[in-house]
PASE-610638 format. One line per field, with one value per atom (N, C-alpha, C): residue in one letter; x, y, z. Coordinates in steps of 0.02 Angstrom, whole numbers, plus 50000, padded with zeros to 5 digits. Layout:
! residues N
residu = [A,...];
xx = [X,...];
yy = [Y,...];
zz = [Z,...];
//
This chain:
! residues 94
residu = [X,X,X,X,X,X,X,X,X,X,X,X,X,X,X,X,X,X,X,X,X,X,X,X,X,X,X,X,X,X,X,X,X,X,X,X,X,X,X,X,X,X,X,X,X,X,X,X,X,X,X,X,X,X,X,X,X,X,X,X,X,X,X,X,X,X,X,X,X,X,X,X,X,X,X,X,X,X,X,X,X,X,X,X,X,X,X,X,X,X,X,X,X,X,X,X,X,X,X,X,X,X,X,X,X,X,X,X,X,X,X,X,X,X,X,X,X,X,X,X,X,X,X,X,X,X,X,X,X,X,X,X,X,X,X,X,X,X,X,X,X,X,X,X,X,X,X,X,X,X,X,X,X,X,X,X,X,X,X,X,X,X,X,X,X,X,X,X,X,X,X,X,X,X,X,X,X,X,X,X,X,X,X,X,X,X,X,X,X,X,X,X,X,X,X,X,X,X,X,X,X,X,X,X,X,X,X,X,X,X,X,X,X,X,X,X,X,X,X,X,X,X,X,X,X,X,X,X,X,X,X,X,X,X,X,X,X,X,X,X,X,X,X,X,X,X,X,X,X,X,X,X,X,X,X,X,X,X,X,X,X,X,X,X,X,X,X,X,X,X,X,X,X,X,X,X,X,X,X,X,X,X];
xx = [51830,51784,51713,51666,51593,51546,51481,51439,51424,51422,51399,51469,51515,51572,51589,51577,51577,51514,51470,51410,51414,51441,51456,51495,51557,51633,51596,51553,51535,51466,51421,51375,51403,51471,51513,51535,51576,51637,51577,51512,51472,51437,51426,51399,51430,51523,51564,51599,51558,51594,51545,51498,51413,51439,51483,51514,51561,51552,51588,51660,51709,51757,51800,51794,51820,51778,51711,51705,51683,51728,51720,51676,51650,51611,51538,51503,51454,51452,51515,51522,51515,51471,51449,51438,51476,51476,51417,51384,51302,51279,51287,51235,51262,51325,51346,51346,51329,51304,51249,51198,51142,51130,51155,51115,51178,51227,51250,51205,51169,51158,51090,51077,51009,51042,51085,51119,51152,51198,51218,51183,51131,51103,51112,51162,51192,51217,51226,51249,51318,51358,51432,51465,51539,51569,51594,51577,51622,51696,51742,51762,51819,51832,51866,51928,51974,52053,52089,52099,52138,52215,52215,52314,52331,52343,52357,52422,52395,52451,52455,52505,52518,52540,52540,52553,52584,52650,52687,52718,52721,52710,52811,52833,52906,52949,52911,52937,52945,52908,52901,52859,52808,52745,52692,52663,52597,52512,52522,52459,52397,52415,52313,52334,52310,52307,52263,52284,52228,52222,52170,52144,52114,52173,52156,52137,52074,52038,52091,52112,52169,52126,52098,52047,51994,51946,51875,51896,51856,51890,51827,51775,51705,51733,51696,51705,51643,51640,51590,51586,51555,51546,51543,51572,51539,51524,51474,51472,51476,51538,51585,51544,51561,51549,51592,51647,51693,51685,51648,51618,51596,51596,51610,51678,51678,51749,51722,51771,51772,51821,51791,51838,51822,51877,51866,51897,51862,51879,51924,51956,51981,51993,51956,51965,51982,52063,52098,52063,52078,52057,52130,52121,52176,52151];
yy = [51508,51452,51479,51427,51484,51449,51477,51492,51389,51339,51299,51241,51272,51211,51240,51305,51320,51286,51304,51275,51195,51135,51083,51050,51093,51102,51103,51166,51169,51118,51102,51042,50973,50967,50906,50913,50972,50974,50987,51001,51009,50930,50885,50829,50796,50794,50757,50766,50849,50867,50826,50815,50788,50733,50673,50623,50586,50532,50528,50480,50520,50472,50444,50430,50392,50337,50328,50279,50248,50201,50190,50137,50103,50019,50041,50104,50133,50164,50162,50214,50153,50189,50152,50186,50178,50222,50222,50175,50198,50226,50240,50292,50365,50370,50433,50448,50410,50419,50439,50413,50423,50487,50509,50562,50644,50612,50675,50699,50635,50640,50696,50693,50737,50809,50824,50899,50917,50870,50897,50875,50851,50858,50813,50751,50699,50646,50603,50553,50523,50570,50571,50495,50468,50417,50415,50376,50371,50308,50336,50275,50281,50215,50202,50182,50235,50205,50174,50114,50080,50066,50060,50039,49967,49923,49851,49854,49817,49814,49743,49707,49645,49642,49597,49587,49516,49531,49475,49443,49372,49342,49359,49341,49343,49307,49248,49210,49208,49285,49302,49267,49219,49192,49246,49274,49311,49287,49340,49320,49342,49394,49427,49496,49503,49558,49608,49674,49726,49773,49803,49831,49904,49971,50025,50068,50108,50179,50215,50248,50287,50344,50329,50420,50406,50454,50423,50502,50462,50524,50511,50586,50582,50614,50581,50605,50633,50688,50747,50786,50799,50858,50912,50972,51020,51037,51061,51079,51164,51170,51228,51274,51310,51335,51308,51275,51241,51164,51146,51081,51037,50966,50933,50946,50965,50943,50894,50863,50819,50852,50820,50850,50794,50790,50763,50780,50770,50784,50731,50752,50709,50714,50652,50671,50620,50655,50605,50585,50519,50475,50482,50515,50518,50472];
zz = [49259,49270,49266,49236,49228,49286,49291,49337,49355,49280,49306,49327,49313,49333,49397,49430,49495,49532,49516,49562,49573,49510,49518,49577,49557,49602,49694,49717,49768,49796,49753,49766,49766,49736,49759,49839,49848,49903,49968,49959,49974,50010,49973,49979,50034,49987,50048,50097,50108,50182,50229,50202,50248,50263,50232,50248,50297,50345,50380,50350,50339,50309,50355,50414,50474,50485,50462,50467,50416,50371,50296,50281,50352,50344,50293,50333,50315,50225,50176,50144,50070,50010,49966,49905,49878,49784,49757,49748,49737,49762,49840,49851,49831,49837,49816,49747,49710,49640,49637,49668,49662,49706,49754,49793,49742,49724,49694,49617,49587,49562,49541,49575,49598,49607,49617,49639,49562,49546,49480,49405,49406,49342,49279,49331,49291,49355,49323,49378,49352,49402,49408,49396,49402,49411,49468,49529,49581,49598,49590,49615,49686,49704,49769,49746,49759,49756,49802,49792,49848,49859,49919,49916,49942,49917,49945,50005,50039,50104,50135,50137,50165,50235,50273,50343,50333,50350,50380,50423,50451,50512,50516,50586,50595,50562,50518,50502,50426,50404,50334,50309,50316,50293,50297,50245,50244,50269,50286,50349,50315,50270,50255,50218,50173,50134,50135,50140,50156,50113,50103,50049,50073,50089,50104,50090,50091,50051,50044,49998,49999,49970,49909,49890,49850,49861,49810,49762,49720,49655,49612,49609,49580,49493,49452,49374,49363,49323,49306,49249,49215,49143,49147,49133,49089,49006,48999,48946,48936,48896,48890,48811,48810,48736,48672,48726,48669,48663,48717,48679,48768,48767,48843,48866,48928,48975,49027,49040,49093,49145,49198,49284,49300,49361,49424,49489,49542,49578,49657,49689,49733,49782,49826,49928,49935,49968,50013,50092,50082,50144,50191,50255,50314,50354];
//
């Protein structure tokens, strides 16, 4: 791995250790676009993976559908001697 897909790798895992992922009300893909953006030299893709979850009453009538962070997963470049690579990276939400 070379000097700049390491330094990327650590100014990411870097960013979202700073993050509170317990409390997700506060947490917003633009801004983490924008403030990673400034560290790596490009402005990454963030996105929010979700897991759908239903709740049902005793009577088997559905009550409300929920929509759980399961992992944000940032997309990123290098440029290699052999041309662009793409990475990404991924933090699971516990």
């Amino acid at each position: 791995m070379d000097v700049t897909a390491q330094f990327k790798e650590k100014a990411i895992n870097d960013y979202m250790s700073l993050i509170d992922l317990k409390n997700l009300s506060n947490l917003d893909y633009k801004k983490i676009e924008t403030e990673l953006s400034g560290a790596l030299g490009e402005k990454p893709a963030v996105e929010f993976k979700y897991e759908s979850d239903t709740k049902l009453n005793e009577d088997g009538k559905k009550v409300n559908s929920l929509k759980i962070l399961e992992c944000i997963n940032i997309y990123y470049t290098i440029i290699t001697n052999t041309g662009i690579e793409y990475k990404k990276m991924t933090f699971q939400i516990l």
